[in-house]
LOVEX-293396 format. One record per residue (C-alpha): residue number from 1; residue in three letters; chain; z, y, x negated. Coordinates in nm, 4 decimals, always signed. Layout:
BEGIN
REC num residuo cadena       c3       c2       c1
REC NUM     ALA      A        Z        Y        X
...
END
This chain:
BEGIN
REC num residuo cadena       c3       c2       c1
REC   1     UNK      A  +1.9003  +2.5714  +3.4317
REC   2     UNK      A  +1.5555  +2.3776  +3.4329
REC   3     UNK      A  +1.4643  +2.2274  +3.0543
REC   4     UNK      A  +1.1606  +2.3638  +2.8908
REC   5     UNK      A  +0.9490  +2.2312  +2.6731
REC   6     UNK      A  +0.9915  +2.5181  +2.4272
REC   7     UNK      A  +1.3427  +2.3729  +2.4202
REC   8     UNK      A  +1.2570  +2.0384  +2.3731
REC   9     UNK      A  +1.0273  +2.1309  +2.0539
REC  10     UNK      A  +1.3260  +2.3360  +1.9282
REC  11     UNK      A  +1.5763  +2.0076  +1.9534
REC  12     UNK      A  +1.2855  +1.8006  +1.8041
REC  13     UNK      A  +1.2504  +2.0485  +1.4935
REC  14     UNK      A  +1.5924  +1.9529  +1.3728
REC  15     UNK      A  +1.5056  +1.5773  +1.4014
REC  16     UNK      A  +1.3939  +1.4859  +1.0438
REC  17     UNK      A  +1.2380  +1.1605  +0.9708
REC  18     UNK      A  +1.4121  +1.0377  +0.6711
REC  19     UNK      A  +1.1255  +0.8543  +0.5324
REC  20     UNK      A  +0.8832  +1.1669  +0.4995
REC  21     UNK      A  +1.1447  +1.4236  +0.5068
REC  22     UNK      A  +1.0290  +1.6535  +0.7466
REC  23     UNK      A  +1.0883  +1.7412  +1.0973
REC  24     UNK      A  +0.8965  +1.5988  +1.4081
REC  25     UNK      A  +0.7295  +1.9056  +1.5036
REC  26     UNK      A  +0.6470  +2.0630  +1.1593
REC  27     UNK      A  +0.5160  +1.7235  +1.0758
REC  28     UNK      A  +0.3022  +1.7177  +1.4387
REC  29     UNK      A  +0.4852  +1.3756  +1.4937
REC  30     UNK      A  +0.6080  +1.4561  +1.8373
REC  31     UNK      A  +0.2964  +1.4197  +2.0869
REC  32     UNK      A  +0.2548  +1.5093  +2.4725
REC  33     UNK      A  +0.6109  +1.5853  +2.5743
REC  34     UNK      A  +0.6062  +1.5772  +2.9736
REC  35     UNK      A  +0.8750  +1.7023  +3.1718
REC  36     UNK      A  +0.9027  +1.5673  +3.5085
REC  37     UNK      A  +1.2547  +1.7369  +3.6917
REC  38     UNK      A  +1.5251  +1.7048  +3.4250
REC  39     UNK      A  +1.3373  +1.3707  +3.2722
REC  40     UNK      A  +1.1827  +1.4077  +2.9566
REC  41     UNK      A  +0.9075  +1.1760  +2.8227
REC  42     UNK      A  +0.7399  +1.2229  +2.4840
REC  43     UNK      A  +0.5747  +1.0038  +2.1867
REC  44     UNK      A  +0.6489  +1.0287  +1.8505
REC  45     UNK      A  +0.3326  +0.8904  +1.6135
REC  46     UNK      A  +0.3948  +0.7827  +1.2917
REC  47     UNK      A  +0.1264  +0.7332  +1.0056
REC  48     UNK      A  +0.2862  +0.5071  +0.7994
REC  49     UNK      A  +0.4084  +0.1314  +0.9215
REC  50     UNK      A  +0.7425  +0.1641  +1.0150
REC  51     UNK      A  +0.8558  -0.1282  +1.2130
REC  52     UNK      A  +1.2001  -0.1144  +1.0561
REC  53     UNK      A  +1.2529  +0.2765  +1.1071
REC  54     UNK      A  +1.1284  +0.2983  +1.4639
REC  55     UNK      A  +1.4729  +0.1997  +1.6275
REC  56     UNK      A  +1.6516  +0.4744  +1.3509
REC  57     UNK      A  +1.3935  +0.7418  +1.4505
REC  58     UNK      A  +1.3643  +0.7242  +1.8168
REC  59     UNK      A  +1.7945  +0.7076  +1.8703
REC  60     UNK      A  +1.7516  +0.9964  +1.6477
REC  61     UNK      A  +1.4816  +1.2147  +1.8461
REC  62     UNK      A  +1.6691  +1.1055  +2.1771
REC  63     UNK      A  +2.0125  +1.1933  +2.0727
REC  64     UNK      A  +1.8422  +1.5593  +1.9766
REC  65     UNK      A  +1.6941  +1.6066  +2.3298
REC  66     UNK      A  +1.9877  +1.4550  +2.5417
REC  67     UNK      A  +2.1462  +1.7550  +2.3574
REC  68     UNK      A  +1.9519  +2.0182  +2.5190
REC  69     UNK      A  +2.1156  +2.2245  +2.8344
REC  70     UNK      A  +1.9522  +2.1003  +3.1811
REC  71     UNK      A  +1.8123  +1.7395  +3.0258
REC  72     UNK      A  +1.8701  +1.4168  +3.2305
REC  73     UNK      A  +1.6783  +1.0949  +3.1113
REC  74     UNK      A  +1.5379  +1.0996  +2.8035
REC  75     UNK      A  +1.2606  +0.8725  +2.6900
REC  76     UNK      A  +1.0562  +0.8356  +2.3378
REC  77     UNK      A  +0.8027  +0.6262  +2.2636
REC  78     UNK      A  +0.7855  +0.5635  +1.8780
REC  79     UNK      A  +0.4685  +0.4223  +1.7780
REC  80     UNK      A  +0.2814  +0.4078  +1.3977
REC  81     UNK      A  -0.0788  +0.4844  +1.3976
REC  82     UNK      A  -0.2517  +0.4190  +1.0976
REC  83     UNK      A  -0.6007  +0.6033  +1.0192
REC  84     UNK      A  -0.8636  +0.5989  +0.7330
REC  85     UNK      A  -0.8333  +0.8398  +0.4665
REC  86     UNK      A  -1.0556  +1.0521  +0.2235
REC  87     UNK      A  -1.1955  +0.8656  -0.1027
REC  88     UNK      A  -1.3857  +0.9467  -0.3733
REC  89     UNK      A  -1.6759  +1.1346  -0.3368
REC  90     UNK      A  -2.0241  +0.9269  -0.2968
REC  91     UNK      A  -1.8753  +0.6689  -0.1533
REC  92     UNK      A  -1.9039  +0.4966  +0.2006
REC  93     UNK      A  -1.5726  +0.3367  +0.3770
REC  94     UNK      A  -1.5697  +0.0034  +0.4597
REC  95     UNK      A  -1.6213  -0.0263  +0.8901
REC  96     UNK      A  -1.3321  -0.2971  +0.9193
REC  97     UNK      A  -1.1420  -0.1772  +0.6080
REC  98     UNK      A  -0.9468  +0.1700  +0.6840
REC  99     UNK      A  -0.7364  +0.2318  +0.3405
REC 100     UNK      A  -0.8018  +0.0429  -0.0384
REC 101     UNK      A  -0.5074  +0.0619  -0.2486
REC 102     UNK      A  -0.5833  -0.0543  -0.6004
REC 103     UNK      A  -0.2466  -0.1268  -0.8033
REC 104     UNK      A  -0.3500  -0.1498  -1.1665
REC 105     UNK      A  -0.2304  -0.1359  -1.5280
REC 106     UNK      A  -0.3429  -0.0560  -1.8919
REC 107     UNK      A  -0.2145  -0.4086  -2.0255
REC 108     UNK      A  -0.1376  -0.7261  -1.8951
REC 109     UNK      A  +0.1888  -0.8944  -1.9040
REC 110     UNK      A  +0.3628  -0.5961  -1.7386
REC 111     UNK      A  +0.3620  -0.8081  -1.3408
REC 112     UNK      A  +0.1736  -0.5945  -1.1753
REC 113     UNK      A  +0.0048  -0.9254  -0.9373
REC 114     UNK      A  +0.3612  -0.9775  -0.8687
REC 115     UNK      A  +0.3765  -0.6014  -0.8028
REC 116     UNK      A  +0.0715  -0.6419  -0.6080
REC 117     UNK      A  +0.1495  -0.9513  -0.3497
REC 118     UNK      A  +0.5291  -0.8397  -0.2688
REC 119     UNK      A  +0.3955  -0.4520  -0.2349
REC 120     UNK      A  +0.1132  -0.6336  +0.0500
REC 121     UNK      A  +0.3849  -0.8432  +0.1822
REC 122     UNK      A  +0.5922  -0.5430  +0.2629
REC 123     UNK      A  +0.3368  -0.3632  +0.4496
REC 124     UNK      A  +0.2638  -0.6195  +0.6148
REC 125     UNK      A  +0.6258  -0.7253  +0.7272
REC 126     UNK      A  +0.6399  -0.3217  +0.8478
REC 127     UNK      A  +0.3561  -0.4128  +1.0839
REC 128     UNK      A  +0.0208  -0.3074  +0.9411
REC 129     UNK      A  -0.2700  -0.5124  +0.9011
REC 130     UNK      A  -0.2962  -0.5990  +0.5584
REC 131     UNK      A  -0.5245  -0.7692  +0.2737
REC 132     UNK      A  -0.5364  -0.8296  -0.1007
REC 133     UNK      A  -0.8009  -0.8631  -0.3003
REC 134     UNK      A  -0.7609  -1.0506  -0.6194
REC 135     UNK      A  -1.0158  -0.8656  -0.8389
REC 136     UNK      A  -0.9129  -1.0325  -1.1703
REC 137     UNK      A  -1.2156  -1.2604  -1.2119
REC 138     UNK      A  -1.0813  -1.3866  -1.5616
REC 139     UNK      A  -0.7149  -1.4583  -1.4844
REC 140     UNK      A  -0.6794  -1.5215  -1.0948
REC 141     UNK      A  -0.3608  -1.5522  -0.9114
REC 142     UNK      A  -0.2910  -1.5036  -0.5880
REC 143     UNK      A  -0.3535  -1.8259  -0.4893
REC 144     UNK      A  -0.0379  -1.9405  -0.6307
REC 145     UNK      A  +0.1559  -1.6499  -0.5777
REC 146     UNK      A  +0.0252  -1.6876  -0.2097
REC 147     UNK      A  +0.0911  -2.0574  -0.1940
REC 148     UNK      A  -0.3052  -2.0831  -0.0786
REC 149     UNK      A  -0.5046  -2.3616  -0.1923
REC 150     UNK      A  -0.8299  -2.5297  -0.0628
REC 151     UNK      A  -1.1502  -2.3769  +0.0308
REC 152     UNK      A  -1.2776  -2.0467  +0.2218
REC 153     UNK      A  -1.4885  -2.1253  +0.5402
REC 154     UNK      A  -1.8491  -1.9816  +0.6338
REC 155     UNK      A  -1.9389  -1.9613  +0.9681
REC 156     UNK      A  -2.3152  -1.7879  +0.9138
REC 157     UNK      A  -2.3660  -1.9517  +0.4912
REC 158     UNK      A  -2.3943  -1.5728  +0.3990
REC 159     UNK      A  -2.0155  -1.4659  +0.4113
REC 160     UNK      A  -1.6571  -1.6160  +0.4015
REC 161     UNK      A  -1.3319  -1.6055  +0.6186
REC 162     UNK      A  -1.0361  -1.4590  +0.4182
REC 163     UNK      A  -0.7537  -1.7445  +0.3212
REC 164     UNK      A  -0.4319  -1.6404  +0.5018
REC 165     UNK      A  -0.0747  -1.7079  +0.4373
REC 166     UNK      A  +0.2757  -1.4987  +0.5495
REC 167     UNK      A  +0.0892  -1.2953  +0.7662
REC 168     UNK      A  -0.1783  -1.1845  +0.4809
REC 169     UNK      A  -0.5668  -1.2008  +0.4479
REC 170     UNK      A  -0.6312  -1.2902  +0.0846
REC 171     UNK      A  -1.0087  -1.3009  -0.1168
REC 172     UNK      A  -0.9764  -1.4470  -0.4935
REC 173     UNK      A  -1.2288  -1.5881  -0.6834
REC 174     UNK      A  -0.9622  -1.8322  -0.7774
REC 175     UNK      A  -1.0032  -2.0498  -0.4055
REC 176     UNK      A  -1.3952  -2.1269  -0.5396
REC 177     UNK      A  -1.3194  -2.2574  -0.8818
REC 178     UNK      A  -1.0840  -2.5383  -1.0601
REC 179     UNK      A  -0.7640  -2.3725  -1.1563
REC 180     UNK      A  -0.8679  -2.5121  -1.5221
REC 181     UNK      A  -1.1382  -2.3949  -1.5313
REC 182     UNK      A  -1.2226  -2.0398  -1.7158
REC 183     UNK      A  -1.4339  -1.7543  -1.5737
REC 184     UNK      A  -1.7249  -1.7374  -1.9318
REC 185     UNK      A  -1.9103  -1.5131  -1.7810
REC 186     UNK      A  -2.0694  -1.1367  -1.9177
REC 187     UNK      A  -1.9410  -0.8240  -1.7588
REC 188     UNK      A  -2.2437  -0.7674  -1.5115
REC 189     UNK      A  -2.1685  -1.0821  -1.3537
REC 190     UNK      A  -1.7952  -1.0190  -1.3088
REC 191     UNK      A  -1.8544  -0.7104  -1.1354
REC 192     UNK      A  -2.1565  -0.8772  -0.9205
REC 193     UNK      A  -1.8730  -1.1276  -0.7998
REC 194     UNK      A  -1.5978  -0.8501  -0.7401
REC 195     UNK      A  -1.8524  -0.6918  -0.5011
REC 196     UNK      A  -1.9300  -1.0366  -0.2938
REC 197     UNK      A  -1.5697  -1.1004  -0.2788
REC 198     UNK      A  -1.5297  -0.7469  -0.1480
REC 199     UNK      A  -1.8406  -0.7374  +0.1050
REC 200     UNK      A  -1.8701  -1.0633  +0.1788
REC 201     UNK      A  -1.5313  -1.1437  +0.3160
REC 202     UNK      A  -1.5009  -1.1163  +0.6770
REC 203     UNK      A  -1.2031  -0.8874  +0.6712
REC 204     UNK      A  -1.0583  -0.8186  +0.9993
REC 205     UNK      A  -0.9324  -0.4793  +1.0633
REC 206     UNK      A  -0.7494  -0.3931  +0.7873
REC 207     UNK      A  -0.5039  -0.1061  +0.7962
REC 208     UNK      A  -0.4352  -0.1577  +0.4434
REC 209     UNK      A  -0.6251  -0.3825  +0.1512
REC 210     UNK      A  -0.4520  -0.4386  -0.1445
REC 211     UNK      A  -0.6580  -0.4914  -0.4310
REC 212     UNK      A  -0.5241  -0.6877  -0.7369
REC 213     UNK      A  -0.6865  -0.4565  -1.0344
REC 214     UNK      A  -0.7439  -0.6888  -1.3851
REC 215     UNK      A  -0.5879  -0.5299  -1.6641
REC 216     UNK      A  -0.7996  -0.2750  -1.9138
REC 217     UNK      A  -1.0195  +0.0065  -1.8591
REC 218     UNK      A  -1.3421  -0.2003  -1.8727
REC 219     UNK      A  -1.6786  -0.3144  -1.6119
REC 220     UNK      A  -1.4029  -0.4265  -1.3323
REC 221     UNK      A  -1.2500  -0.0801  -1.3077
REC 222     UNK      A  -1.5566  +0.1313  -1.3781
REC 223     UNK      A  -1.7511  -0.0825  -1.0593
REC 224     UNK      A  -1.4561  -0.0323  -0.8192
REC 225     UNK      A  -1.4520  +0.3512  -0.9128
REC 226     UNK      A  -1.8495  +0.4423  -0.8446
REC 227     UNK      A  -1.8789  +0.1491  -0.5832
REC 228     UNK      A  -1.5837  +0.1032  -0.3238
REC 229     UNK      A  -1.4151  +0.3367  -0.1470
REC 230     UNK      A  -1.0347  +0.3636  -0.2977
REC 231     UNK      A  -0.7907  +0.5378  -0.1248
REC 232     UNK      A  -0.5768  +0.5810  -0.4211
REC 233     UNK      A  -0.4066  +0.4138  -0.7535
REC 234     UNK      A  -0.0549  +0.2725  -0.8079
REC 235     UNK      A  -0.0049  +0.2372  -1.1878
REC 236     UNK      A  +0.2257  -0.0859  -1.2964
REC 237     UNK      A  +0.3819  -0.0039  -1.6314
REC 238     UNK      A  +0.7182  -0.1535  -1.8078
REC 239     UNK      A  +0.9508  +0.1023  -1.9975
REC 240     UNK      A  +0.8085  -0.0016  -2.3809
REC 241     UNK      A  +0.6406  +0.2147  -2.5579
REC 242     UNK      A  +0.3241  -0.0322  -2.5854
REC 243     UNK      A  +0.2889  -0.0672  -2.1746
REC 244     UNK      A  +0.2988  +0.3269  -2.1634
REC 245     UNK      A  +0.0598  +0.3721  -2.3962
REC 246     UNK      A  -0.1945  +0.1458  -2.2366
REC 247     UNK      A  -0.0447  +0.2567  -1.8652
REC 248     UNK      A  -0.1797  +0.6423  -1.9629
REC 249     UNK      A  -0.5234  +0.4858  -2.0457
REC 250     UNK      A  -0.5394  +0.3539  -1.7114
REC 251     UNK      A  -0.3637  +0.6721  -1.5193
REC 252     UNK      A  -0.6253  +0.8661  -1.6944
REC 253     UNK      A  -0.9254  +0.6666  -1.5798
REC 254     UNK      A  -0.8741  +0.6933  -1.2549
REC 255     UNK      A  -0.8450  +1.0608  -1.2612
REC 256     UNK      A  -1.1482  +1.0912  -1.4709
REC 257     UNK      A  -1.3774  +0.9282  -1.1448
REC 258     UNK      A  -1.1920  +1.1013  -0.9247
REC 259     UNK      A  -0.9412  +0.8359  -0.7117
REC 260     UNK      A  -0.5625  +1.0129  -0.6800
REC 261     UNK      A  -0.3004  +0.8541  -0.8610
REC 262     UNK      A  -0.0080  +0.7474  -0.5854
REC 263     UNK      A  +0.2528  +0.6856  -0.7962
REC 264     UNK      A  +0.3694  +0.4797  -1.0701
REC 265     UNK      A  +0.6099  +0.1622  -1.0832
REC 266     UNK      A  +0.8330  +0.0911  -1.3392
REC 267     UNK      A  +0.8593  -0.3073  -1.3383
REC 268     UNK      A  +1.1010  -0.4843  -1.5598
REC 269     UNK      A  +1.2896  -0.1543  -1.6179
REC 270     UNK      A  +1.6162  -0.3745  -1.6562
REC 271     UNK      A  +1.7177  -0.7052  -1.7631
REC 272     UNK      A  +1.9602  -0.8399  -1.5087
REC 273     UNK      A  +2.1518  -1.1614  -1.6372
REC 274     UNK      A  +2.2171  -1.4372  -1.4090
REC 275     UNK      A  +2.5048  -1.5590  -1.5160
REC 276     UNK      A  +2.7290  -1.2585  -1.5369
REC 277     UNK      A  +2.5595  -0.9711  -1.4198
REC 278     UNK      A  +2.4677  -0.7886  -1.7081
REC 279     UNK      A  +2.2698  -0.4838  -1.7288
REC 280     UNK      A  +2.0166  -0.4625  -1.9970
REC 281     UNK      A  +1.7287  -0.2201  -2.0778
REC 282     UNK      A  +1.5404  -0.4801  -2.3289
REC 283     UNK      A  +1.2495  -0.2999  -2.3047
REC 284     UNK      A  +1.3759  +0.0337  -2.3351
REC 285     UNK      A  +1.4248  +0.2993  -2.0204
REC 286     UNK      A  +1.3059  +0.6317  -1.8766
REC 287     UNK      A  +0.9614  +0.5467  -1.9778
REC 288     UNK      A  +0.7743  +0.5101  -1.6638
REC 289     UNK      A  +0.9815  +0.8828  -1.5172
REC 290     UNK      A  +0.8418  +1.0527  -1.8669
REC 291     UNK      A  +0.5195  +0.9458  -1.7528
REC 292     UNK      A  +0.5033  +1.0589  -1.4228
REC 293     UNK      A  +0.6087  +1.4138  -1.6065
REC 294     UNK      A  +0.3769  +1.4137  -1.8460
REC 295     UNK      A  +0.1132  +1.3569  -1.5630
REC 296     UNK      A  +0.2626  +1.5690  -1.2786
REC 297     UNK      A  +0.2410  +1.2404  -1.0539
REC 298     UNK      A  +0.5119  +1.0278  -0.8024
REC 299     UNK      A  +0.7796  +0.7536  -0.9754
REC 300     UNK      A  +0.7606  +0.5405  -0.6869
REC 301     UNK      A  +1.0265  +0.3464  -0.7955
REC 302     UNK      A  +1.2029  +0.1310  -1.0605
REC 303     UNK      A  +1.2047  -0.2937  -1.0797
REC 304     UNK      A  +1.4947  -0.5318  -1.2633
REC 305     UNK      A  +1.3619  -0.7901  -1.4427
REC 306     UNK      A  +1.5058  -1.0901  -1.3079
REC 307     UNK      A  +1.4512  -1.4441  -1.3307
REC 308     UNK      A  +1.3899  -1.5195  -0.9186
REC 309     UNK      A  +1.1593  -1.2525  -0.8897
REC 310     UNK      A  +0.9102  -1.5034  -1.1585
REC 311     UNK      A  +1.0465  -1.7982  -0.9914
REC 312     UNK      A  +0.9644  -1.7058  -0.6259
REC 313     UNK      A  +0.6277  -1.6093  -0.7164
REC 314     UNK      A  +0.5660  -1.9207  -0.9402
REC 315     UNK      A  +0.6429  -2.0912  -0.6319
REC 316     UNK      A  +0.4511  -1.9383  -0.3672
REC 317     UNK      A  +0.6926  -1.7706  -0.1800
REC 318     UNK      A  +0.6907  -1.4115  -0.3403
REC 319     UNK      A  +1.0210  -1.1907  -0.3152
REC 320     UNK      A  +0.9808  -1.0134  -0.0015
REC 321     UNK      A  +0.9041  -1.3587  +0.2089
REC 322     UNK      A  +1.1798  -1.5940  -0.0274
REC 323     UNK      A  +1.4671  -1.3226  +0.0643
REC 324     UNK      A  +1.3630  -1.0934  +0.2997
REC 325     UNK      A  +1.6510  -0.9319  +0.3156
REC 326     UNK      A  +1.7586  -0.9038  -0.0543
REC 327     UNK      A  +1.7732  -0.5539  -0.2916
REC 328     UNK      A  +1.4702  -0.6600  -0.4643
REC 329     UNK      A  +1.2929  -0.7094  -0.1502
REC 330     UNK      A  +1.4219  -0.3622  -0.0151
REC 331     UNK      A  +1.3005  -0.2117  -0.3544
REC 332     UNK      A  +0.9519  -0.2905  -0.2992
REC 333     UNK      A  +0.9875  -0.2115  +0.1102
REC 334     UNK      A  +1.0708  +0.1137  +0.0096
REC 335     UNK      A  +0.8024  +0.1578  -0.2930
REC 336     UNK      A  +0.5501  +0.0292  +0.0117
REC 337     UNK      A  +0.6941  +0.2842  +0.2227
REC 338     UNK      A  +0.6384  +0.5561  +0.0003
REC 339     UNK      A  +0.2848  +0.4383  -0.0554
REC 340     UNK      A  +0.2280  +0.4592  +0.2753
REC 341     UNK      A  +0.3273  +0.7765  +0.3519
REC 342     UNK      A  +0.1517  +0.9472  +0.0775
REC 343     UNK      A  -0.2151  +0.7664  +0.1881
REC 344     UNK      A  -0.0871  +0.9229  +0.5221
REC 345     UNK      A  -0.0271  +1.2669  +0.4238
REC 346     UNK      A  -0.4107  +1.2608  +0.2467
REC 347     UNK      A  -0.6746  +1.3988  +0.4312
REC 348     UNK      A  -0.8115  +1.2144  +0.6754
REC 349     UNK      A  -1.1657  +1.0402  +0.6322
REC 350     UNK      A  -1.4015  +1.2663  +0.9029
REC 351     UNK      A  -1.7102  +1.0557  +0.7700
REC 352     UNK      A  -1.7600  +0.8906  +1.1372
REC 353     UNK      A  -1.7225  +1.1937  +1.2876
REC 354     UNK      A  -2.0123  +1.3536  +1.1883
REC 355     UNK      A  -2.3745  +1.2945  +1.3219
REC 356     UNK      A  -2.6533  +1.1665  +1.0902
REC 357     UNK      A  -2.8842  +1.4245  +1.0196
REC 358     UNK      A  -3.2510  +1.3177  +0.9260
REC 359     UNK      A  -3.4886  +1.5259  +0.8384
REC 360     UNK      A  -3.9030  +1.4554  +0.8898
REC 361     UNK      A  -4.1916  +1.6017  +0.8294
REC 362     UNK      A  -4.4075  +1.6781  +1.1262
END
């Protein structure tokens, strides 16, 4: 009996990719399945980076179709293709910058740069191209946490090449001014240098940029809403009571101009002691899943508060690069993961696709 490719869809419905939870045909995953004899070729696209899953997900979808009566060879091709998405409405995408991600909270103090740089790091480990923006003006610091110091270059005196480091394209106000030296400057300025740093940085192809929100509700956030296309908002909070109060503030903005909330992160949710081990909720626990109830939105995951995670970034070599292979790194792989995949399952940004229509008077 000759193998259809009715059959093979069937035996690829009961593969489930166990990052998105649903099956490869539902999902429209599986792509142009050929059958050539009793071979079987097909591709299986994924919208989220996924260098660590592909090997998982293709013995998977294999396994399924070797199963089938009448199938001989059986090969997949397991790719991730990553797209622009919808933003807020009014505003134009960036042409070499496919998906902003601004991670933001009410207060500061509750590590969401920390959050930030290992969250960019793990995207970019997965595969994707990837950028962060460090949009506090007042308080920069990626360039430590990125280990970057010196000077951007200009090739044309009107724009600047990104600083890179582990694989990352960084832009921080922080690589044009003395580390001492503070940022006195009025709120129309602030926001005039967010936008440079944003348009005037040569970014190249970015699948992802990260952008490095400044705590508050204030000129920073309110520019970034009406002027640059955000894919969506990751809300840093700690458990106390304080950090949720000012978290909301922030959740709410966002949905006030109209940029989905992703998810929220609960950093710092337990004290880990590192001498024996100890598990500690200092600053309370459950807050950051009561929010996300409150709010109908994602908990995207939960953060100890440990003493490397402060040290590594102190030190330039964040979490995810200083241990790769650690829990805390595979906390925030999987909190990037599930990032991911939710941009991906937004619609997708048709903008390009449409002519431009101009109308004249004869």
């Amino acid at each position: 009996m000759s193998i259809t490719i009715e059959a093979v869809k069937a035996a690829l419905s009961g593969v489930i990719d166990p990052n998105t939870g649903k099956d490869l045909i539902s999902s429209r995953s599986a792509k142009n399945i050929q059958i050539n004899g009793d071979n079987v070729l097909f591709d299986v696209e994924l919208g989220y980076p996924a260098k660590s899953q592909i090997d998982g997900i293709r013995k998977a979808a294999v396994e399924a179709v070797r199963g089938v009566e009448g199938a001989g060879s059986v090969t997949a091709n397991v790719y991730s293709e990553i797209v622009a998405h919808s933003v807020q409405r009014g505003v134009k995408l960036k042409s070499n910058v496919k998906n902003i991600i601004a991670v933001a909270s009410g207060k500061g103090g509750v590590g969401k740069s920390t959050t930030a740089v290992n969250l960019a790091l793990a995207l970019a480990a997965e595969g994707a191209q990837v950028g962060i923006l460090d949009a506090d003006i007042y308080g920069p610091s990626q360039p430590m946490m990125m280990g970057i110091s010196g000077r951007p270059e200009t090739m044309d005196g009107k724009t600047m090449e990104p600083m890179e480091n582990y694989g990352l394209q960084v832009s921080s106000i922080g690589f044009m001014i003395d580390p001492d030296e503070p940022m006195v400057w009025r709120g129309p300025i602030v926001t005039q240098a967010l936008t440079q740093l944003l348009d005037q940085t040569n970014w190249r192809d970015l699948d992802y940029l990260i952008v490095d929100m400044p705590p508050g509700t204030g000129d920073v956030q309110l520019t970034m809403s009406q002027k640059v296309p955000v894919t969506g908002a990751v809300i840093v909070t700690t458990p106390q009571d304080i950090a949720l109060l000012d978290a909301r503030k922030g959740l709410k903005m966002f949905e006030k101009v109209g940029i989905p909330i992703l998810g929220i992160v609960e950093n710092m949710s337990m004290h880990i002691c590192s001498n024996c081990g100890h598990a500690e909720p200092i600053f309370g626990e459950g807050g950051g899943e009561k929010m996300c109830k409150d709010f109908d939105v994602d908990f995207l995951g939960a953060l100890p508060l440990t003493m490397s995670i402060r040290e590594q970034a102190d030190s330039g070599r964040p979490t995810v690069i200083a241990d790769p292979q650690g829990p805390i790194a595979d906390i925030y792989k999987k909190i990037a993961r599930t990032i991911a995949i939710k941009v991906a399952e937004k619609a997708k940004d048709m903008s390009s696709k449409f002519p431009t229509i101009v109308v004249k008077n004869d």
